[in-house]
Backbone as JSON Lines, residues from 0, in Angstrom:
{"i":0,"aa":"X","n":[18.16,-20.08,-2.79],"ca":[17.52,-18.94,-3.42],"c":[17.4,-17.84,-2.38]}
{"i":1,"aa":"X","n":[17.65,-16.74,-2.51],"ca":[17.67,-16.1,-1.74],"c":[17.1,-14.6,-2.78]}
{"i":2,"aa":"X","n":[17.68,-13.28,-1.74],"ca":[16.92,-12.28,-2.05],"c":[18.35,-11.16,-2.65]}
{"i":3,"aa":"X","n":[17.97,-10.34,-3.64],"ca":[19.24,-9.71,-4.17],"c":[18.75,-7.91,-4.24]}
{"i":4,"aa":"X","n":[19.57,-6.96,-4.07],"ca":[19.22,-5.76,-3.89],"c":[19.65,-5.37,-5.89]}
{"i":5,"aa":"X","n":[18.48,-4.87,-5.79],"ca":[19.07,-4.29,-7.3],"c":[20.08,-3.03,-7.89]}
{"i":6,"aa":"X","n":[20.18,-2.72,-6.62],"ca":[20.78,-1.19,-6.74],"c":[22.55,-1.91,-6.89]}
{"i":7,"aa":"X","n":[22.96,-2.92,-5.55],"ca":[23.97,-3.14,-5.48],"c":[24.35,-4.42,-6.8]}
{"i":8,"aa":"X","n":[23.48,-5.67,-7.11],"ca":[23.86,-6.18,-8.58],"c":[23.98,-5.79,-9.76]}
{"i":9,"aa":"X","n":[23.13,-4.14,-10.03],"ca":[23.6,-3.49,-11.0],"c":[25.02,-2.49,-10.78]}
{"i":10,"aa":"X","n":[25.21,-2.05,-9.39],"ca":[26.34,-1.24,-9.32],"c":[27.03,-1.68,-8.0]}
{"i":11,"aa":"X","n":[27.54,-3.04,-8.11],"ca":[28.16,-3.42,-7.27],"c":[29.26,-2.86,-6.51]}
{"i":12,"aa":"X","n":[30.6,-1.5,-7.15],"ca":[31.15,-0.85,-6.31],"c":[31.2,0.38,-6.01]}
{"i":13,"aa":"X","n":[29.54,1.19,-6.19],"ca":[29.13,2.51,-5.53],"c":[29.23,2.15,-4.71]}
{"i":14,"aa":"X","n":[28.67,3.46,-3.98],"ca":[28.82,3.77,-2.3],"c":[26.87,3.57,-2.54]}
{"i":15,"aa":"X","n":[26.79,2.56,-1.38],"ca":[24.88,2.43,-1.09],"c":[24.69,3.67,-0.11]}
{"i":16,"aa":"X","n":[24.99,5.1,-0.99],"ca":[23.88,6.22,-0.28],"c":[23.91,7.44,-1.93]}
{"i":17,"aa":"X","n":[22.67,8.35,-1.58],"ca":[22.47,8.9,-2.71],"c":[23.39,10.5,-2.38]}
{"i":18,"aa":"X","n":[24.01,10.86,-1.23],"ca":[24.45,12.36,-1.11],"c":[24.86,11.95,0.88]}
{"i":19,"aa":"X","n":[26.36,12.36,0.7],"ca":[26.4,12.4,2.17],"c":[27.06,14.26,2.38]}
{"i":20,"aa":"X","n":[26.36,14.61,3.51],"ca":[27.07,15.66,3.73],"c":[26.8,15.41,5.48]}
{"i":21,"aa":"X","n":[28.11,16.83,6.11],"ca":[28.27,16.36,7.34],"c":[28.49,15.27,7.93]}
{"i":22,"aa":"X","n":[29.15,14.16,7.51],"ca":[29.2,13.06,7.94],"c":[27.92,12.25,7.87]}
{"i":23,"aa":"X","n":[27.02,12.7,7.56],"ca":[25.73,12.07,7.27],"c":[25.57,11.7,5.92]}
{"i":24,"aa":"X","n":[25.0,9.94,5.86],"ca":[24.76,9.51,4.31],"c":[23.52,9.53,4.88]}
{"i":25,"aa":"X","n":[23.16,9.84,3.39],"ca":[21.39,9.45,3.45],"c":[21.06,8.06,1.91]}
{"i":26,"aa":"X","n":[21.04,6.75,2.84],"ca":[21.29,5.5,2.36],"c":[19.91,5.24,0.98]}
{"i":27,"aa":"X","n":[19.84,4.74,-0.07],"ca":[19.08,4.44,-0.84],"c":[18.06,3.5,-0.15]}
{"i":28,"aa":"X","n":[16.79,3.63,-0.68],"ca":[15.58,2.75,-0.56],"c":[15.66,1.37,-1.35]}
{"i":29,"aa":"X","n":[15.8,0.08,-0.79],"ca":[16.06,-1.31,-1.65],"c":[14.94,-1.54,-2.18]}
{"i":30,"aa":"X","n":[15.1,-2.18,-3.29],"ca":[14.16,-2.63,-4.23],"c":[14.37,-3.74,-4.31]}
{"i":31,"aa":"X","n":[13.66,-5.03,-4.08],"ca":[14.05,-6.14,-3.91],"c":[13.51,-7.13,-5.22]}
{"i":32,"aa":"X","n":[14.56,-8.08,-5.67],"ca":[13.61,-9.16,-6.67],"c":[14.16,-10.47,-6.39]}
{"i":33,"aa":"X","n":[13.58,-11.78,-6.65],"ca":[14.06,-12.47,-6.24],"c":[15.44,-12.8,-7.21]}
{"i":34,"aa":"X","n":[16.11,-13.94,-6.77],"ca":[17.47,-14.25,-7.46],"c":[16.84,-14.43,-8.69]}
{"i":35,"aa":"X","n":[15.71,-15.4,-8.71],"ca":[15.84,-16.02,-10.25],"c":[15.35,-15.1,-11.43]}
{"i":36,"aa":"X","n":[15.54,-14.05,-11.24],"ca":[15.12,-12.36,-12.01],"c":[15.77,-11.88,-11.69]}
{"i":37,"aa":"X","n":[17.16,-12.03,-11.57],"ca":[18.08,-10.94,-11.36],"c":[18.87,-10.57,-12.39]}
{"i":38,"aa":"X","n":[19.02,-11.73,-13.22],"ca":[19.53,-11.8,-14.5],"c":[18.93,-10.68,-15.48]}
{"i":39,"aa":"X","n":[18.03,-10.66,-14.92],"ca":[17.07,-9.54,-16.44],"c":[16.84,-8.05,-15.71]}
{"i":40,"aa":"X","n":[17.03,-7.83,-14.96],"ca":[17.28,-6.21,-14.62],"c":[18.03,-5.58,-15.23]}
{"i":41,"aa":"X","n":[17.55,-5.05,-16.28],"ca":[17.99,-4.32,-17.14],"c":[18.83,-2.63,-17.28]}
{"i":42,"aa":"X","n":[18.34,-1.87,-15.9],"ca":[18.74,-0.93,-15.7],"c":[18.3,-0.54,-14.05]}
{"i":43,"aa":"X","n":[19.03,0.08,-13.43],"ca":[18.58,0.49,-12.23],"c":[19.49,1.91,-11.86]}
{"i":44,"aa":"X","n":[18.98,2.88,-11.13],"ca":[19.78,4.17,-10.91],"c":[18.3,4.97,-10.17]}
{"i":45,"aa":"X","n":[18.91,6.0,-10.0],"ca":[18.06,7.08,-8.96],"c":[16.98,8.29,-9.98]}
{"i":46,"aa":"X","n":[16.1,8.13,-9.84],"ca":[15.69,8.95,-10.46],"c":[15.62,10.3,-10.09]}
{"i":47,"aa":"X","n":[16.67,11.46,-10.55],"ca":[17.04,12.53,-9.81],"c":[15.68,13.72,-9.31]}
{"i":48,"aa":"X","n":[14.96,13.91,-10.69],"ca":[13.89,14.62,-10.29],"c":[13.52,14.83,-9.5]}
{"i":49,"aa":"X","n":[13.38,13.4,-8.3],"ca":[12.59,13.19,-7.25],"c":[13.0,14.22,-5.87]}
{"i":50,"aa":"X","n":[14.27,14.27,-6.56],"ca":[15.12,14.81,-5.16],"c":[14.26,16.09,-5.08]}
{"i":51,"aa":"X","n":[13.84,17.29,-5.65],"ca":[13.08,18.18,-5.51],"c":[11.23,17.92,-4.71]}
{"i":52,"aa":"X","n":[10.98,16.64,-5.89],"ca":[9.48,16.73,-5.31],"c":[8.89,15.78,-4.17]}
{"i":53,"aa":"X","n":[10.05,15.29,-3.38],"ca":[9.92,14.36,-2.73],"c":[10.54,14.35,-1.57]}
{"i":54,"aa":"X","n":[10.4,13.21,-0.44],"ca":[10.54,13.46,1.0],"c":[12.18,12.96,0.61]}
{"i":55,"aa":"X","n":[12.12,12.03,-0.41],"ca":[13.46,10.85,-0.51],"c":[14.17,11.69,-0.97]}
{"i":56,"aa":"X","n":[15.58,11.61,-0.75],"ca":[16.89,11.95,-1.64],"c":[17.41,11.55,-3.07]}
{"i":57,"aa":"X","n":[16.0,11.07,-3.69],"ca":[15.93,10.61,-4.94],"c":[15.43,8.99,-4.7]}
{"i":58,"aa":"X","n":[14.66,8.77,-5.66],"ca":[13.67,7.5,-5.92],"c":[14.46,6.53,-6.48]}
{"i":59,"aa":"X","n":[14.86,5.32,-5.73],"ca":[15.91,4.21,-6.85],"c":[14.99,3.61,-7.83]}
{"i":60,"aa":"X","n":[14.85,3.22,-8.71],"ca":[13.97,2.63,-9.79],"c":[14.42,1.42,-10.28]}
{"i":61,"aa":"X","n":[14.36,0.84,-10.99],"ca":[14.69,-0.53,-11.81],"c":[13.56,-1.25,-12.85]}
{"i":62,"aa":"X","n":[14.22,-1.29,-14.28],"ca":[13.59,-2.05,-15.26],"c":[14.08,-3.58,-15.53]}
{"i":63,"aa":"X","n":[13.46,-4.05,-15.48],"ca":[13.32,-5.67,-16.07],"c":[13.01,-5.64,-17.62]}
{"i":64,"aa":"X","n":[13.91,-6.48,-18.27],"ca":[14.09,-6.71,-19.34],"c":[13.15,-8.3,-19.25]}
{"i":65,"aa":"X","n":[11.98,-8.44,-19.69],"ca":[11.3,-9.4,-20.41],"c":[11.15,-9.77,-21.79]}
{"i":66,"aa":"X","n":[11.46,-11.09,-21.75],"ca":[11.44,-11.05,-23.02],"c":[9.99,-11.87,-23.53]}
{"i":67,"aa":"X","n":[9.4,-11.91,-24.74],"ca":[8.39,-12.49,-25.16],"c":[7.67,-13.55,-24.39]}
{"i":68,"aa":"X","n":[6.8,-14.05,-24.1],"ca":[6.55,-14.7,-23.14],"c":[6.51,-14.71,-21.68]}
{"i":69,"aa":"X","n":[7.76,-14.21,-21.67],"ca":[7.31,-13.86,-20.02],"c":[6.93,-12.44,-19.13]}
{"i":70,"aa":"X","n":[6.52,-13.09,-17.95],"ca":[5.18,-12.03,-17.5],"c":[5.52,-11.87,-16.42]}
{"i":71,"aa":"X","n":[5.19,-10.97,-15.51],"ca":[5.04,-10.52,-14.29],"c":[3.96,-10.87,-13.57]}
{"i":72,"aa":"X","n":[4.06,-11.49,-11.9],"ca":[2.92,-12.2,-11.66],"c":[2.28,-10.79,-10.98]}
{"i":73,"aa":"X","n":[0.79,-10.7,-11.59],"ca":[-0.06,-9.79,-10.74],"c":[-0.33,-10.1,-9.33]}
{"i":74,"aa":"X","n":[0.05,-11.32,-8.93],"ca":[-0.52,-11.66,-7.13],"c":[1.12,-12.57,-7.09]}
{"i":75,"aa":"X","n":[1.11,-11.83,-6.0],"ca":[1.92,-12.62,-5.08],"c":[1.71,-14.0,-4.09]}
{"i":76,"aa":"X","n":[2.58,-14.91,-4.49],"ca":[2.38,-16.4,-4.0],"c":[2.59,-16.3,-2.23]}
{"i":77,"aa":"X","n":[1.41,-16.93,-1.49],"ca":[1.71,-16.64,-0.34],"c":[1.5,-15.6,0.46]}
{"i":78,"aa":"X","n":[1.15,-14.95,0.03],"ca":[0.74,-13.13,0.96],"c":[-1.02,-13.85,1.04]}
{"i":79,"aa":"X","n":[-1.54,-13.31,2.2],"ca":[-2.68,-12.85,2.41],"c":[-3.4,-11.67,1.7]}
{"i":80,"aa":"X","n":[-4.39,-11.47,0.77],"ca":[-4.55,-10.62,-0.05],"c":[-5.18,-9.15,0.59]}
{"i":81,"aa":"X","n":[-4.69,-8.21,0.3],"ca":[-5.66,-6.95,1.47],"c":[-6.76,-6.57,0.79]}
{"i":82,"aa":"X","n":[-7.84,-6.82,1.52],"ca":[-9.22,-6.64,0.75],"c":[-9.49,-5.05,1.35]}
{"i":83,"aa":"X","n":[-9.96,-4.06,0.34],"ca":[-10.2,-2.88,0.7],"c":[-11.36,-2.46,0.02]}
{"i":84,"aa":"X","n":[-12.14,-1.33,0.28],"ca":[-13.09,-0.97,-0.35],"c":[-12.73,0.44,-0.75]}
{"i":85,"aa":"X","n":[-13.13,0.87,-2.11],"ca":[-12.28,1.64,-2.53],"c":[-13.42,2.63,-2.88]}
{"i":86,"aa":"X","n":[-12.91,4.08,-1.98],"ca":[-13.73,5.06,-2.18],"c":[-13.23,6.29,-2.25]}
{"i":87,"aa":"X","n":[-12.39,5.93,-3.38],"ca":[-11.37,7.16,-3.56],"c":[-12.07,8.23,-5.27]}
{"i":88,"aa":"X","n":[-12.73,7.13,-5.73],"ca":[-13.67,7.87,-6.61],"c":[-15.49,8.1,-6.46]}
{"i":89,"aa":"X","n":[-15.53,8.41,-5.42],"ca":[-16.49,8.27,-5.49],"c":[-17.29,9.91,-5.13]}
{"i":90,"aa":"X","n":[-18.36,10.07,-5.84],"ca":[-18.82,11.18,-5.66],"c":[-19.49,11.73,-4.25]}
{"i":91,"aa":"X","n":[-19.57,13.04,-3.77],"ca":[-20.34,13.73,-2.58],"c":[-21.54,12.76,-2.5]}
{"i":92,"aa":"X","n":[-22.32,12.65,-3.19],"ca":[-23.99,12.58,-3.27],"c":[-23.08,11.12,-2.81]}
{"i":93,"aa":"X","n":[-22.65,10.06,-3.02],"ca":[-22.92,8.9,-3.12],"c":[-22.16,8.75,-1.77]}
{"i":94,"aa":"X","n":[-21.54,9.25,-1.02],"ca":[-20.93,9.65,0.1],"c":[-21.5,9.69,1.32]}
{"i":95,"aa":"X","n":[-22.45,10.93,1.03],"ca":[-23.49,11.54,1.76],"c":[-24.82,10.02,2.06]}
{"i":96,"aa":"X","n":[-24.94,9.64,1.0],"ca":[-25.95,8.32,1.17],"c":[-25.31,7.0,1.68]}
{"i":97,"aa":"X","n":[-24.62,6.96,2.19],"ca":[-23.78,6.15,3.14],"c":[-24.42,6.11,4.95]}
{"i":98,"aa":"X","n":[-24.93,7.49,5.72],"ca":[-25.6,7.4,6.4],"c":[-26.64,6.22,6.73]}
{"i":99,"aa":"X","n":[-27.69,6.73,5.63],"ca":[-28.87,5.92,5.12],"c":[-28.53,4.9,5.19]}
{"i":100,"aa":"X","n":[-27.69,4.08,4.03],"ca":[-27.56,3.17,3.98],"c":[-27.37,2.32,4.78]}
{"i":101,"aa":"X","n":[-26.46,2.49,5.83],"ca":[-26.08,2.18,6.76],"c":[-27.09,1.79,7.99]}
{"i":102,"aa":"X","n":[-27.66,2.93,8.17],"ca":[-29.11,2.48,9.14],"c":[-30.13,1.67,8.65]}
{"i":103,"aa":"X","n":[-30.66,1.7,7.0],"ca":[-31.16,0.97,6.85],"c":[-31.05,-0.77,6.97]}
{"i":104,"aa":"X","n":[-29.64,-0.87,6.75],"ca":[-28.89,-2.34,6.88],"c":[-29.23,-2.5,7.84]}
{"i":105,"aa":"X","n":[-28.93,-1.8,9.57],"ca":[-28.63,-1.67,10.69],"c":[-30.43,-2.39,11.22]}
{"i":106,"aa":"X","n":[-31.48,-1.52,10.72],"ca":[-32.28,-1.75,11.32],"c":[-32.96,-3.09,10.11]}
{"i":107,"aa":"X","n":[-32.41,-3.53,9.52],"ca":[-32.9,-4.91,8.24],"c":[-31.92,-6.2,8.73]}
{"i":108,"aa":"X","n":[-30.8,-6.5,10.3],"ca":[-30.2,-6.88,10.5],"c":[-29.23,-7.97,9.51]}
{"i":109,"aa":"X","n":[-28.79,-6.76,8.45],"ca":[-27.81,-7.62,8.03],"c":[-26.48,-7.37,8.24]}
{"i":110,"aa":"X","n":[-26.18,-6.03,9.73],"ca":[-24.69,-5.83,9.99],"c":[-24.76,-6.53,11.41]}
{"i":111,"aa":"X","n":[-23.43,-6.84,11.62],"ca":[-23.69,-6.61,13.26],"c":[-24.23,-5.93,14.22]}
{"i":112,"aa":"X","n":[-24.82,-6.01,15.13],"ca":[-25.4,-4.79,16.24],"c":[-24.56,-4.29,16.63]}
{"i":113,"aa":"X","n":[-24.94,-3.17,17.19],"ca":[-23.86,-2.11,18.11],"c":[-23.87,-2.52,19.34]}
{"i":114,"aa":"X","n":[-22.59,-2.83,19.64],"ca":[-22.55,-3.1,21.41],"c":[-22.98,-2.55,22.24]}
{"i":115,"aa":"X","n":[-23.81,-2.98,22.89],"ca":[-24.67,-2.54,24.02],"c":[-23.94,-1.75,25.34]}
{"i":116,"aa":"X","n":[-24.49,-0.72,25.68],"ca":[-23.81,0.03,26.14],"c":[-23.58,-0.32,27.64]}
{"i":117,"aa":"X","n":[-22.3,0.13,28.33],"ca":[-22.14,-0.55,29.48],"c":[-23.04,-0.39,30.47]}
{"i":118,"aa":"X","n":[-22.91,-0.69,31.66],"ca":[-24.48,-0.11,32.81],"c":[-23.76,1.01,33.39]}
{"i":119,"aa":"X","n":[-24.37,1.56,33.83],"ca":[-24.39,3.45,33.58],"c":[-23.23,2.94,35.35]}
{"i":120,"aa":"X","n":[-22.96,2.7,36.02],"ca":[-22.33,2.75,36.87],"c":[-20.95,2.33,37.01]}
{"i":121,"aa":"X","n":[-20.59,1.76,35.44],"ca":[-19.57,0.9,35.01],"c":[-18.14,1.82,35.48]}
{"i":122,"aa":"X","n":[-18.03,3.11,35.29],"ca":[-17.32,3.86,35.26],"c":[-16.47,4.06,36.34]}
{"i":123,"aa":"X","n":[-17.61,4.01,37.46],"ca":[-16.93,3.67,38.57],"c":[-16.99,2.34,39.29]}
{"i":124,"aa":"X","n":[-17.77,1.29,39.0],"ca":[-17.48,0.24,39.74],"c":[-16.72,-0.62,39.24]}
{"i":125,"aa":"X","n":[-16.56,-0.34,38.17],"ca":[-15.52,-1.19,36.72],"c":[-14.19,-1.31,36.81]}
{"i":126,"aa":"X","n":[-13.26,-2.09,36.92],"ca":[-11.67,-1.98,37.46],"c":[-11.41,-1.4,35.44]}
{"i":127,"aa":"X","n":[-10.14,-0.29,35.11],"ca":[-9.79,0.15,34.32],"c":[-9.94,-0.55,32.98]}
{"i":128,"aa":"X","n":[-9.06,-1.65,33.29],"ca":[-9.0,-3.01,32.58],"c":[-10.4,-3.29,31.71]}
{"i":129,"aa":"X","n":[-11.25,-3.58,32.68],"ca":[-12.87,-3.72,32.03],"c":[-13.28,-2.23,31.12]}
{"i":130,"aa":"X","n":[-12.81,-1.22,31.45],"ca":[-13.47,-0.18,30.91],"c":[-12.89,-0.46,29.42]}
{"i":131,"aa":"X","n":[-11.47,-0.55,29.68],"ca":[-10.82,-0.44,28.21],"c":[-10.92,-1.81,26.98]}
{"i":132,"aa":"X","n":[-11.11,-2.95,27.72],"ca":[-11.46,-4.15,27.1],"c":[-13.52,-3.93,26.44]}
{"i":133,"aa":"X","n":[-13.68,-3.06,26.98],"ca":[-14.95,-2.73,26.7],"c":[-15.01,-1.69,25.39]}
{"i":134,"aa":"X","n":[-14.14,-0.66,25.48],"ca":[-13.97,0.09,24.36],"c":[-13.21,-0.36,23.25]}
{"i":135,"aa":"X","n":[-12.02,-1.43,23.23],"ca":[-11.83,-1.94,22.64],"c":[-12.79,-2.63,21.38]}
{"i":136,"aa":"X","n":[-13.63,-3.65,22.61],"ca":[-14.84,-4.37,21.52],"c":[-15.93,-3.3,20.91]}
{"i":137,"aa":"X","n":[-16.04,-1.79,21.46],"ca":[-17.28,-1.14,21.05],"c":[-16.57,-0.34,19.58]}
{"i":138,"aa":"X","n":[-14.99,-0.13,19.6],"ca":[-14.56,-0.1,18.69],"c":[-14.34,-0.64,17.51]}
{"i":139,"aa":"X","n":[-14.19,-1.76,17.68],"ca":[-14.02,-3.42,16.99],"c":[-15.43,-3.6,16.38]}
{"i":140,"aa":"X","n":[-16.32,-3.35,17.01],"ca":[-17.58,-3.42,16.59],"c":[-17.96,-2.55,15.49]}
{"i":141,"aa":"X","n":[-18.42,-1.5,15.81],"ca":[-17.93,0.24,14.84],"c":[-17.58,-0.08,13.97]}
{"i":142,"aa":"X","n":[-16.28,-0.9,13.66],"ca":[-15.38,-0.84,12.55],"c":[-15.92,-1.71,11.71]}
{"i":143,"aa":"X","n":[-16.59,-2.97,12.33],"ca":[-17.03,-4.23,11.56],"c":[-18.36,-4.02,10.5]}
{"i":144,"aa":"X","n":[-19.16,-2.85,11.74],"ca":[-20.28,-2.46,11.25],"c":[-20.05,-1.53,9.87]}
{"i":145,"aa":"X","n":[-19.05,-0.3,9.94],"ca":[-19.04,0.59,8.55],"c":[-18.28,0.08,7.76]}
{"i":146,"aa":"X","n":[-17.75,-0.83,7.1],"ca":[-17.0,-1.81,6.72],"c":[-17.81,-2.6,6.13]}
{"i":147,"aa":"X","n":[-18.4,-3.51,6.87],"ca":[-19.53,-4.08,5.6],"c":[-20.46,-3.58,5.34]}
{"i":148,"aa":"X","n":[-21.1,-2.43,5.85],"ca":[-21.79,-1.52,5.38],"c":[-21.2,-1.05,3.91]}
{"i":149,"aa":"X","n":[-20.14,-0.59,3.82],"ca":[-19.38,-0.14,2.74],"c":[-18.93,-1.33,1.79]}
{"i":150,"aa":"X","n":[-18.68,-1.98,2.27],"ca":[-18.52,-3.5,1.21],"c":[-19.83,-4.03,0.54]}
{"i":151,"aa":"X","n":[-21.06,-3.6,1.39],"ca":[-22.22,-4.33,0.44],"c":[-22.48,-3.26,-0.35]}
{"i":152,"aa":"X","n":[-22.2,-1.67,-0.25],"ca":[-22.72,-0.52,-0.59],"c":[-21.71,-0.48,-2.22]}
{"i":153,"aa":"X","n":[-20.93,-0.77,-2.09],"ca":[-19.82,-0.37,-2.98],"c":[-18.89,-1.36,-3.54]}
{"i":154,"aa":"X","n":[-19.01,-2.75,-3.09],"ca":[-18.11,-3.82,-3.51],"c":[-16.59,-3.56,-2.48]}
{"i":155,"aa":"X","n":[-16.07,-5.02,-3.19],"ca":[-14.49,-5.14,-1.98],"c":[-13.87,-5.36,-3.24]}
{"i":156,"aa":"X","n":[-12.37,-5.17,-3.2],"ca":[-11.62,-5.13,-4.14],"c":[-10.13,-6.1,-3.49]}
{"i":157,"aa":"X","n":[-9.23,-6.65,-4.24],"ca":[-7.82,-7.07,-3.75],"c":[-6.75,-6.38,-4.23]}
{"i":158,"aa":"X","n":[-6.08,-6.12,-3.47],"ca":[-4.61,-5.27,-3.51],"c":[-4.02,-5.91,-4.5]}
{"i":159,"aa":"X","n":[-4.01,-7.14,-3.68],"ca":[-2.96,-8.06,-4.78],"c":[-3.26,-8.71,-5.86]}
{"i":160,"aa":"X","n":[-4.56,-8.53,-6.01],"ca":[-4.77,-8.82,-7.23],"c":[-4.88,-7.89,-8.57]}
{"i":161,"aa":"X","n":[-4.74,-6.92,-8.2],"ca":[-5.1,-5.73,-9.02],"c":[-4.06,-6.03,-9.7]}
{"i":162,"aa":"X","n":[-4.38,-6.28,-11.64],"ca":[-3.02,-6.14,-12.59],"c":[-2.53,-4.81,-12.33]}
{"i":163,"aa":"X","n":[-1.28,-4.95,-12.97],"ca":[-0.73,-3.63,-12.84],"c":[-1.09,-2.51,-14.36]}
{"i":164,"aa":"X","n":[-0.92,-1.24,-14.18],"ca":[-1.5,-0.5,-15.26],"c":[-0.38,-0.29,-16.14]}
{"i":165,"aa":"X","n":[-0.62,-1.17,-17.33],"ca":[0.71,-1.06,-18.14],"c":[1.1,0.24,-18.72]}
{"i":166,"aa":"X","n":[0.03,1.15,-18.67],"ca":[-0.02,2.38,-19.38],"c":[1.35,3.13,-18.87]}
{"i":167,"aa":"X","n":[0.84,3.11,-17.18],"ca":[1.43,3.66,-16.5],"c":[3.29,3.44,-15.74]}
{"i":168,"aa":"X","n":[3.27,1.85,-16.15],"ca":[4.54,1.46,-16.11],"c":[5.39,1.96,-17.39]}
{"i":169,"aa":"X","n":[4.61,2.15,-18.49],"ca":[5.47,2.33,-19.85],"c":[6.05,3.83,-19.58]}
{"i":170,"aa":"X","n":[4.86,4.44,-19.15],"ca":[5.24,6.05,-19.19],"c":[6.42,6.68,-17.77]}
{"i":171,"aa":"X","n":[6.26,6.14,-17.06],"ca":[7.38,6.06,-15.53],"c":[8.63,5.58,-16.67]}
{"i":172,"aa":"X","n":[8.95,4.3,-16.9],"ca":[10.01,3.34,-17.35],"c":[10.31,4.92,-18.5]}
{"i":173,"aa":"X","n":[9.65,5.24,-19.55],"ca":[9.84,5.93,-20.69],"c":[10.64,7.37,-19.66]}
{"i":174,"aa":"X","n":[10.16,8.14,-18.63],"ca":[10.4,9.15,-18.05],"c":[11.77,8.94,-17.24]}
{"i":175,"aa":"X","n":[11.65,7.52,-16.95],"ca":[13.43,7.3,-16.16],"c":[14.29,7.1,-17.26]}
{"i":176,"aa":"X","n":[13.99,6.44,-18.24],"ca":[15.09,6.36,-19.64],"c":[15.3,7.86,-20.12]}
{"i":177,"aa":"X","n":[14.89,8.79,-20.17],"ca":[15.15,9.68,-20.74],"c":[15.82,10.78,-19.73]}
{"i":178,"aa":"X","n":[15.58,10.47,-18.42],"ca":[16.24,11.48,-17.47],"c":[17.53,10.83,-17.73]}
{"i":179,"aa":"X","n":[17.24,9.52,-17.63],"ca":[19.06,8.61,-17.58],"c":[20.06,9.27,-18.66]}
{"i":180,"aa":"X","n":[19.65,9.23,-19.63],"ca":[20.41,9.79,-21.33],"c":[20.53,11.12,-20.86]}
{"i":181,"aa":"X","n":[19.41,11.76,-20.43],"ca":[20.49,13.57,-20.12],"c":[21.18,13.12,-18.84]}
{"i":182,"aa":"X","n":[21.24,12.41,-18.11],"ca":[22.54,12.06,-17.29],"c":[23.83,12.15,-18.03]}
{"i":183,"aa":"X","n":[23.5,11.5,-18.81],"ca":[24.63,10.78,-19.33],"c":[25.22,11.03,-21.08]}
């Protein structure tokens, strides 16, 4: 079992780049699925639009043809899941009270403490090494501290677990089928 590019099993004797000029190709982005779904890739090609609103020379895409019953796994077997805290909606005011929050935890010891600061002479009697293994952990620390600060404040979420938004797959899939037909 191995791994199959979708661009090249649907169009096995293009050229794998989207526009060469000057002797320069500028090569497609792979989209990978495993073998045993390769059979049902239903369509794959560049979605041209992109070439305007985007860094890429056009976006490769690909639909899977499912049929009744079968599903797409929302988590991936084997990955470590990325736990993030997600504060991409969240309002000023509830932002702003993150401070607070934070100190209050801080001084109710339910974060880690802040690393204690080096002895005031460290700077110079300290070989480099120590200074930077020191900022390292006061960093490391920092990070541990606003982090679960923000995880008890706001909840943790998984990457990989997040279903996917079918809304939003229908309407992409619906927007590449229809650029495809005025292709073509």
């Amino acid at each position: 079992m191995g791994l199959v590019t979708t661009f090249r099993h649907r169009h096995p004797n293009l050229e794998r780049y989207t526009y060469a000029r000057n002797n320069t190709a500028v090569a497609l982005d792979d989209i990978y699925i495993s073998a045993r779904t390769a059979h049902k890739v239903g369509a794959s090609g560049i979605w041209m639009h992109t070439i305007h609103s985007s860094d890429n020379a056009g976006t490769p895409y690909m639909a899977i043809d499912l049929f009744p019953g079968d599903h797409t796994p929302s988590r991936l077997t084997g990955v470590q899941p990325i736990r993030v805290v997600n504060t991409r909606n969240l309002a000023k005011v509830e932002i702003n009270s993150f401070g607070a929050h934070t100190s209050k935890l801080l001084l109710e010891g339910q974060l880690p403490q802040l690393t204690p600061a080096p002895p005031t002479k460290a700077a110079t009697t300290g070989s480099p090494q120590e200074i930077v293994d020191w900022l390292d952990e006061a960093v490391r620390n920092l990070y541990d501290i606003l982090y679960t600060s923000a995880k008890l404040k706001w909840g943790e979420t998984s990457q990989t677990r997040k279903a996917l938004n079918r809304a939003v797959e229908i309407q992409r899939n619906n927007q590449c089928t229809a650029h495809l037909r005025q292709l073509f």
